[in-house]
N, C-alpha and C positions, 0 to 999 in steps of 0.2 A: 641368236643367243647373246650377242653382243649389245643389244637395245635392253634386254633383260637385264644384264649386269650394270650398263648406268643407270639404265633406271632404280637400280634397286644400290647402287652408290653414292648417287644424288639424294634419294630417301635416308639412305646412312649419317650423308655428309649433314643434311640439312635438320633432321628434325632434333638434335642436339642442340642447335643454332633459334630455331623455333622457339622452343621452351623458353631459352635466354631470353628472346624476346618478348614472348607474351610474359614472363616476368616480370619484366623489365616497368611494361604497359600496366600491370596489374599495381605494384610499389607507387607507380610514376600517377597514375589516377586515382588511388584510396580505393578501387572499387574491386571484389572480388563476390558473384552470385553464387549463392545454394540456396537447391531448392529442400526448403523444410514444410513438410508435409504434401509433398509431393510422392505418390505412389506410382511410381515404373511398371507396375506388376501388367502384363498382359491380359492376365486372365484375373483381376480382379474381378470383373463386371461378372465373372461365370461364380463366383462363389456358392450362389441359392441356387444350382441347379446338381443336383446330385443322384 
């Protein structure tokens, strides 16, 4: 249970500190990616089967 708790404190402490960073990286190189016209959907490809 003990392994569980830092692990899961390390995940607390760090991914606050993460963000900051990748911040930081995104400001610091101009560059920041979205995907536009990009569909996620899983089951797009099944649409014509009904």
């Amino acid at each position: 249970m003990s392994i569980y708790l830092l692990k899961i404190t390390i995940e607390i402490v760090a991914t606050p500190l993460i963000y900051k960073i990748v911040s930081l990286l995104k400001k610091t190189e101009g560059e920041d990616y979205y995907d536009v016209r990009t569909n996620f959907n899983p089951f797009a490809g099944f649409r014509d089967i009904g």
